[in-house]
C-alpha positions in Angstrom: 0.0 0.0 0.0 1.8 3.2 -1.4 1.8 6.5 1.0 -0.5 9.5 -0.5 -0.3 12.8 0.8 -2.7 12.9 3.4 -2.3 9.5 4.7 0.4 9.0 7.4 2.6 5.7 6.5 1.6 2.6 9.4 4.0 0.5 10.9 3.5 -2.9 12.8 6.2 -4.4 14.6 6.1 -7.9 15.3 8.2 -9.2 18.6 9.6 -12.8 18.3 11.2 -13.3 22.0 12.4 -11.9 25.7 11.6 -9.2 27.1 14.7 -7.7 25.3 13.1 -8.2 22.5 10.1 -6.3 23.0 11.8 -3.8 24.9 13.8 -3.0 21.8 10.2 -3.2 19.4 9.2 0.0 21.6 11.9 1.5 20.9 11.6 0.7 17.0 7.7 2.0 17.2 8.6 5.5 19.4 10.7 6.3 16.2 8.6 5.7 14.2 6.1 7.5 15.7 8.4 10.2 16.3 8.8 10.6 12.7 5.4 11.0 12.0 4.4 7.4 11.2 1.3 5.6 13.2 0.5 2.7 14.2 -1.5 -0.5 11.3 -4.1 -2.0 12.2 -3.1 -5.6 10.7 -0.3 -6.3 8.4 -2.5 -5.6 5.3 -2.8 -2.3 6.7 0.8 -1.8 7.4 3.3 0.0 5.2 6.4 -0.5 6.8 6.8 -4.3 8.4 9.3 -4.6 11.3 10.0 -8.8 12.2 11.7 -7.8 15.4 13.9 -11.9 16.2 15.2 -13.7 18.8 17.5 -16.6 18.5 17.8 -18.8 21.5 15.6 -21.8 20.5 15.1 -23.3 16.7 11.4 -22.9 17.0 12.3 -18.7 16.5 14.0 -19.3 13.3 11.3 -21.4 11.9 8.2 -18.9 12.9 10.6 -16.0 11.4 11.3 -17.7 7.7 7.5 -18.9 7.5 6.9 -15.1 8.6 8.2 -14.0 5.6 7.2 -16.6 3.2 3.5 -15.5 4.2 4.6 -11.7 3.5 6.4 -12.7 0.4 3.2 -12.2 -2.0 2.1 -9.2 -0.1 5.5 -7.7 -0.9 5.1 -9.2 -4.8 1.5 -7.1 -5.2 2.4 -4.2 -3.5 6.9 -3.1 -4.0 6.0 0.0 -1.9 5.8 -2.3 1.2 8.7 -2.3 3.6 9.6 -5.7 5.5 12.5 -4.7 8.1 14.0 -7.8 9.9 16.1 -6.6 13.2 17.4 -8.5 16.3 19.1 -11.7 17.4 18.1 -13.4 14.4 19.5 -10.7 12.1 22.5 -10.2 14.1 23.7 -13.8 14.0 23.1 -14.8 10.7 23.2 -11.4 8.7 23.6 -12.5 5.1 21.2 -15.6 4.9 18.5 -13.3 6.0 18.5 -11.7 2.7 20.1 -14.8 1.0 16.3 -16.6 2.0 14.3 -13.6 1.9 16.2 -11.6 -0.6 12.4 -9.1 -0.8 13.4 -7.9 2.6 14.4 -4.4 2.7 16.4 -4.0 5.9 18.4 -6.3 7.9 19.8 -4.8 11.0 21.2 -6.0 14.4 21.0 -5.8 17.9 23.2 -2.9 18.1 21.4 -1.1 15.3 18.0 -0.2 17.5 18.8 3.7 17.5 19.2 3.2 13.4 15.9 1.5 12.6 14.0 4.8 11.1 16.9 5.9 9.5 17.3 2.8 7.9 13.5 2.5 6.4 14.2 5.9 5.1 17.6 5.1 3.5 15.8 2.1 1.8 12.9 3.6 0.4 15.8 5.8 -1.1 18.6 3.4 -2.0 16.9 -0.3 -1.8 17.3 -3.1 0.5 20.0 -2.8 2.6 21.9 -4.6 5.2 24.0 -2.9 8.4 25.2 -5.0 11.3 26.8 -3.3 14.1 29.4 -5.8 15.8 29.2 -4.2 19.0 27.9 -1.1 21.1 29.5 2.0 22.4 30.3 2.1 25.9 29.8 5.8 25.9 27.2 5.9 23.2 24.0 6.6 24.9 22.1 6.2 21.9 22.4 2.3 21.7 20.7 1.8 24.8 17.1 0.5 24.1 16.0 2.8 27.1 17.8 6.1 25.5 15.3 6.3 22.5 11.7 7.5 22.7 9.3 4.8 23.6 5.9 3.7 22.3 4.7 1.9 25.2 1.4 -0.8 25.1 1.3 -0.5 29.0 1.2 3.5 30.0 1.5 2.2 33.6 4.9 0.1 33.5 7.8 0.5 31.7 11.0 -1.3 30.6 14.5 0.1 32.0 17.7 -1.0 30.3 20.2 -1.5 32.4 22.7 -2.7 30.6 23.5 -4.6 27.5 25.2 -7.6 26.1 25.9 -11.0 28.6 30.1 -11.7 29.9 29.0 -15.4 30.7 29.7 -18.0 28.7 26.8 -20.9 29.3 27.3 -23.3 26.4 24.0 -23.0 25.2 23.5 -19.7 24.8 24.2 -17.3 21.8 23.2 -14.2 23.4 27.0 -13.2 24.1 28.1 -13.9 20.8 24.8 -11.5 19.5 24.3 -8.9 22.5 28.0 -8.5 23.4 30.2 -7.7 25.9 28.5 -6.7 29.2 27.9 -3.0 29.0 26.5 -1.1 31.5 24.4 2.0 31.7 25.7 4.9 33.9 24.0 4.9 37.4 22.5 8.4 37.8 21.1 8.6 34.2 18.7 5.2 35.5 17.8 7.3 38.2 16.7 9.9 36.1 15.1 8.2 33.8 13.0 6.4 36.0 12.2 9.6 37.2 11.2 10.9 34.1 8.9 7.4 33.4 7.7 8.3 37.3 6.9 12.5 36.0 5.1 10.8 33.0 2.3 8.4 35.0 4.8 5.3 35.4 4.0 3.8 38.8 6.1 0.2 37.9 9.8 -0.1 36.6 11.1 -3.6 35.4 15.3 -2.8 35.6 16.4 -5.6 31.9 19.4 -7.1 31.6 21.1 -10.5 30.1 22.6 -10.7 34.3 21.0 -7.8 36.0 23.1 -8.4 39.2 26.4 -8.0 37.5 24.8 -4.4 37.0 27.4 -2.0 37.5 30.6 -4.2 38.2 32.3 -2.7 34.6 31.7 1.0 35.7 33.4 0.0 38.8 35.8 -1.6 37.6 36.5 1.5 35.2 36.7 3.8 37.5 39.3 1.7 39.4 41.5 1.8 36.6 41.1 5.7 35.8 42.8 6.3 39.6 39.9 5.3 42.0 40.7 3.4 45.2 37.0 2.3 45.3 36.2 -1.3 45.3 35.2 -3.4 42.2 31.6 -4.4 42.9 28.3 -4.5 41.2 25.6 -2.1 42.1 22.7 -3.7 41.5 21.5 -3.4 44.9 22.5 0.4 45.2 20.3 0.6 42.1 16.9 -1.2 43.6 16.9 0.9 46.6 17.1 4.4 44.1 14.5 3.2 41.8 12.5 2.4 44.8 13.0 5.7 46.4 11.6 7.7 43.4 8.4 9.3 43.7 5.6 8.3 42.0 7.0 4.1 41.8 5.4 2.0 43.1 6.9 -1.0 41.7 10.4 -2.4 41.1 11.0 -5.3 39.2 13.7 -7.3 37.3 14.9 -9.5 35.2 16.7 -11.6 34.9 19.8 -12.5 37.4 21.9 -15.0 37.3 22.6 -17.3 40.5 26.6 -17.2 40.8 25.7 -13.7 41.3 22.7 -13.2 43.5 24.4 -11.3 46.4 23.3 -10.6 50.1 22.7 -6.9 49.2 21.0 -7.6 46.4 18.7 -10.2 48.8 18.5 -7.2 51.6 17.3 -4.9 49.2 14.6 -7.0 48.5 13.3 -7.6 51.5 13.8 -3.7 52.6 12.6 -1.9 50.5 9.2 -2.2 49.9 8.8 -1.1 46.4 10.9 -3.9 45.3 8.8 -6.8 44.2 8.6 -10.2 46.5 9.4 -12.1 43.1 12.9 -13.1 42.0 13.3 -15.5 39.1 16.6 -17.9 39.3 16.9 -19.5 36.3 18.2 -23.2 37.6 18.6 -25.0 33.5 19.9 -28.0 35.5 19.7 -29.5 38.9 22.9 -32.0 37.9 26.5 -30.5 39.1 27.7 -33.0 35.9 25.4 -31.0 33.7 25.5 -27.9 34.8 29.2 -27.6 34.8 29.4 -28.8 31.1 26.9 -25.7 30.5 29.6 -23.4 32.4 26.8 -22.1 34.8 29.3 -21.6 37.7 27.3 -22.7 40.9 26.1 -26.3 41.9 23.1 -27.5 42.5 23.4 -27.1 46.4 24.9 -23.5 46.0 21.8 -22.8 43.9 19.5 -23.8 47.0 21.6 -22.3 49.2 21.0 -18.9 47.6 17.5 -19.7 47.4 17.0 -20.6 51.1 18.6 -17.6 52.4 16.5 -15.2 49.7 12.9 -16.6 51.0 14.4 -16.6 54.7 14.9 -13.0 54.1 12.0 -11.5 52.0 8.5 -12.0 53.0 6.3 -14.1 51.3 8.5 -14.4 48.2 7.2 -15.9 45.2 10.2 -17.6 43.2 10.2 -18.8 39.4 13.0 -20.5 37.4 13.7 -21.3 33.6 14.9 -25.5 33.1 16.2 -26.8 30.2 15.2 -31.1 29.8 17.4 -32.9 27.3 21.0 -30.9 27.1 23.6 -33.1 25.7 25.2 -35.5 27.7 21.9 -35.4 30.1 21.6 -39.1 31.7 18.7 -40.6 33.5 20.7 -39.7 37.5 21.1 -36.1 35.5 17.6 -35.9 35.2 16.4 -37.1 38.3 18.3 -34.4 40.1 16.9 -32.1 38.5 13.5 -33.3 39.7 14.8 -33.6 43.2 15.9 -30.2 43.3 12.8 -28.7 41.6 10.2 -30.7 44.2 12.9 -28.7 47.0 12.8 -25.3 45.5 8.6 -25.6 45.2 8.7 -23.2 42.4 5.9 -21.1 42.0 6.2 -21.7 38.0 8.7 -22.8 35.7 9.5 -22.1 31.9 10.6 -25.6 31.1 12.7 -26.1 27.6 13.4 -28.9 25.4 17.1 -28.6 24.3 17.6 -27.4 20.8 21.1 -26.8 19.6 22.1 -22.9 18.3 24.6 -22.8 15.5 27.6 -20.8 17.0 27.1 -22.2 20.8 29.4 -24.7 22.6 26.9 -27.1 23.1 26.1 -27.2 19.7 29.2 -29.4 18.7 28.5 -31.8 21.0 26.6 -34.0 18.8 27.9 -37.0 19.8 25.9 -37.2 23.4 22.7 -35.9 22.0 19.7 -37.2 23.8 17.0 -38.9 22.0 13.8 -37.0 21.4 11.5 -39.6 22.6 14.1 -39.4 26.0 13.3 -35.7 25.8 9.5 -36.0 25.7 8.8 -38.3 28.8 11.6 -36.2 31.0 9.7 -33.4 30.0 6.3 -34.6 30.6 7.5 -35.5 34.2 9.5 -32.0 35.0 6.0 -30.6 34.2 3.6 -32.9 36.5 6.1 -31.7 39.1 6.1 -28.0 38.6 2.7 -28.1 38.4 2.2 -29.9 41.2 3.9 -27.3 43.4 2.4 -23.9 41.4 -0.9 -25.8 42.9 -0.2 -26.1 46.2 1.6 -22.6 46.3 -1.3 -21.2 44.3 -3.9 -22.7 46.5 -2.2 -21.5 50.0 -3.3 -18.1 48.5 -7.0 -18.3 48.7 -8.3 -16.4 51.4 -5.9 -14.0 50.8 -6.3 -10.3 50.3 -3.7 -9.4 47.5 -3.0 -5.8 45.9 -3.4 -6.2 42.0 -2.4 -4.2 39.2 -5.0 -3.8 36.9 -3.9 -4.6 33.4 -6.9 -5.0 31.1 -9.8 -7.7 30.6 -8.9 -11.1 29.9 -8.4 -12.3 26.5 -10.7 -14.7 26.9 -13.4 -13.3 28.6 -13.6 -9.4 27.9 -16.5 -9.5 31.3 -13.2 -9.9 33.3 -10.4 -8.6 34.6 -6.8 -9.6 35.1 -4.5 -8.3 37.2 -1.0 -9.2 38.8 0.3 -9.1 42.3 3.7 -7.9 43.4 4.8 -11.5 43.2 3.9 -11.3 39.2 1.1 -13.9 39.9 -2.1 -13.2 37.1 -5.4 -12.8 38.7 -9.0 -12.7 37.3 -11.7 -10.7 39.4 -15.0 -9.1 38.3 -15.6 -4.9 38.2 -19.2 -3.8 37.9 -17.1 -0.5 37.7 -14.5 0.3 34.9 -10.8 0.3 35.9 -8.1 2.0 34.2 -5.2 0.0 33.5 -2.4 0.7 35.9 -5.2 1.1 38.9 -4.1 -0.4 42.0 -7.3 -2.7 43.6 -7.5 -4.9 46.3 -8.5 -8.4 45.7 -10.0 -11.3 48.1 -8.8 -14.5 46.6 -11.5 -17.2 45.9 -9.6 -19.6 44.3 -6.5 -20.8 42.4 -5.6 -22.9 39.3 -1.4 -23.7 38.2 -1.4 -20.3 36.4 -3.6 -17.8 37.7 -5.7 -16.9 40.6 -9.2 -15.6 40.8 -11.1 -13.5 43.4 -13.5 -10.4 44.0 -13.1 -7.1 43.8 -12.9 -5.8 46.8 -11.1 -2.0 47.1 -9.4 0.6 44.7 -5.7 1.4 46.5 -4.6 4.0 44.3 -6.2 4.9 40.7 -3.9 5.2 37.9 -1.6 8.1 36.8 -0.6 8.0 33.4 -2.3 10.3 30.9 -4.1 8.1 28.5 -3.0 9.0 25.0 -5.1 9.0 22.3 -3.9 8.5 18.5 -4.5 11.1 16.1 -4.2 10.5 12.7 -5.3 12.6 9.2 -8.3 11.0 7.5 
């Protein structure tokens, strides 16, 4: 669909992956929008197509390539139609993007986010292009996700990048080789932008990062080489207790840290200041030491619950989640059924559970010679889930009597009668409103009952209504 003069060009961007991933899409549509472009309805509507890609599991390359197949004869009828492919995806593999999809007008990285309206405009000038930055700028401010104008779905919350790019080296992950070296963001320029988000109606801060609790430790570090007697430390903590001091927040969240790193400041922030969310997700991937020092995680299995037992001893009434990978290579039957016995002891309140898939690029990758059998795969995974489950249950149903303070976020998808809503420890709840809610309101609800993934309950109080300005888009006929 070609532009006419008093028709703004429409943009949808489409998020395949973390929380990264759609932090960087906002960033992509507040360009956009800053350059006078709205928002499509649909992709027939669209003008300019933005396939915004992760990379950690195979199942992102497949949905990305059968993407554009389906755009392909869209973009056949109508040449005026951009297709922009950005991300992990685009970063790692960077000419068989356009050697698949050779329609596609712009291939650009992880590192090219600050570029991406630029870019469009250059190709509707020039014609498909492809530009890969290989790494960001320490002192560039501009490739920071969180330095560019935002178009926000939630008015209420808000993403804050920390920093950027991973320094681990877990063997079967790409992220490093795609994100970078570990960059942080300098400490006072958070604090005011959270105060900014706090000025604008932002009452809830999520603080993103590949290991949020290695925040800092490179500035440090920096600073002790420019002449500084300081210590080398991270200042993750330092930073939960300043978001949570700004007026106007009344949520701090994050994601996600890594468990080598989860320090006792970080843990006493947490349980002092209140702001700070009762939720921490420790992403275990394997309760085998064998395993999970062939994935170079750097903790065991009893160091893991270690950390864990002195985090709920701490915080009150913490809710804890994890991410497990079933089937990594080398993974034997005594592997595996450590890993159940330390999920059962960690009584997760959920889990994102992952079958294995190999990442061209990654150690683990190469080690083809101890693959597991997919059949092996399925039936560990099918018992990892009957014991997740079984704890979210009990955990879930200890709730109900409960009075829990809920963020209102919208009406269910799949009944619009309803309300959902989610409690400081990120647990979803459905409850009825004879009245209308704004999203971002602050309610009180009584629990009535519980299921693996969601609680429900009544209405019962309105804490705090929301603050943001709602904005309204305004378009020429």
């Amino acid at each position: 669909m070609s532009e006419t003069v008093d028709r703004p060009r429409r943009y949808l961007v489409r998020t395949f992956g973390c929380q990264m991933n759609e932090h960087d899409s906002e960033r992509i549509a507040g360009q956009f929008e800053a350059e006078g472009m709205v928002p499509a309805h649909d992709e027939d509507d669209a003008d300019v197509i933005v396939l915004n890609t992760c990379c950690i599991r195979e199942n992102a390359d497949n949905r990305l390539y059968g993407t554009l197949g389906h755009l392909k004869p869209r973009k056949d009828a109508d040449p005026d139609l951009q297709i922009v492919v950005s991300g992990c995806l685009a970063q790692k593999d960077r000419d068989l993007v356009r050697e698949r999809a050779p329609y596609v007008d712009v291939v650009m990285g992880t590192h090219n986010v600050h570029r991406a309206a630029d870019l469009v405009e250059r190709a509707r000038r020039e014609g498909p292009l492809t530009e890969i930055l290989d790494a960001a700028v320490a002192d560039d401010a501009t490739t920071f996700p969180s330095a560019l104008p935002p178009r926000r779905d939630q008015q209420h919350a808000a993403w804050v990048t920390i920093q950027v790019g991973c320094d681990n080296s877990c063997a079967f992950c790409i992220v490093p080789a795609v994100r970078g070296a570990e960059i942080s963001r300098p400490f006072l320029a958070l604090v005011d932008e959270v105060r900014r988000l706090a000025d604008d109606g932002v009452t809830e801060v999520t603080l993103l990062g590949q290991n949020v609790n290695s925040y800092g430790r490179d500035l440090t570090l920096a600073e002790r080489r420019a002449g500084g007697d300081g210590p080398v430390r991270p200042l993750f903590a330092d930073l939960l207790r300043a978001a949570g001091a700004v007026d106007g927040i009344r949520r701090v969240r994050f994601t996600s840290p890594h468990p080598k790193d989860l320090r006792p400041e970080t843990i006493a922030a947490m349980a002092e200041v209140p702001e700070v969310c009762n939720h921490l997700h420790l992403p275990l991937q394997s309760g085998s030491d064998r395993v999970l020092a062939a994935m170079h995680r750097g903790y065991t299995a009893e160091r893991y619950l270690d950390r864990l037992r002195r985090a709920r001893a701490e915080i009150d009434d913490l809710a804890v989640t994890t991410d497990i990978i079933v089937g990594f290579p080398g993974e034997t039957d005594d592997d595996f059924a450590r890993t159940l016995e330390v999920a059962a002891e960690a009584r997760y309140d959920s889990a994102y559970t992952f079958i294995y898939s190999p990442r061209p690029g990654t150690e683990a990758a190469t080690m083809t010679d101890v693959e597991v059998p997919a059949d092996v795969i399925a039936e560990r995974f099918e018992r990892l889930r009957v014991v997740v489950e079984r704890t979210a249950v009990e955990r879930h149903a200890a709730r109900v009597g409960r009075v829990e303070e809920v963020t209102v976020e919208g009406p269910s998808r799949k009944d619009p009668s309803v309300l959902t809503g989610r409690t400081s420890q990120n647990k979803l709840v459905h409850f009825a409103s004879e009245r209308p809610l704004r999203v971002g309101t602050y309610v009180t609800v009584a629990v009535t009952g519980a299921a693996s993934h969601h609680l429900r309950g009544d209405l019962m109080d309105v804490v705090a209504p929301a603050r943001h300005r709602t904005r309204i888009p305004v378009a020429s006929a």
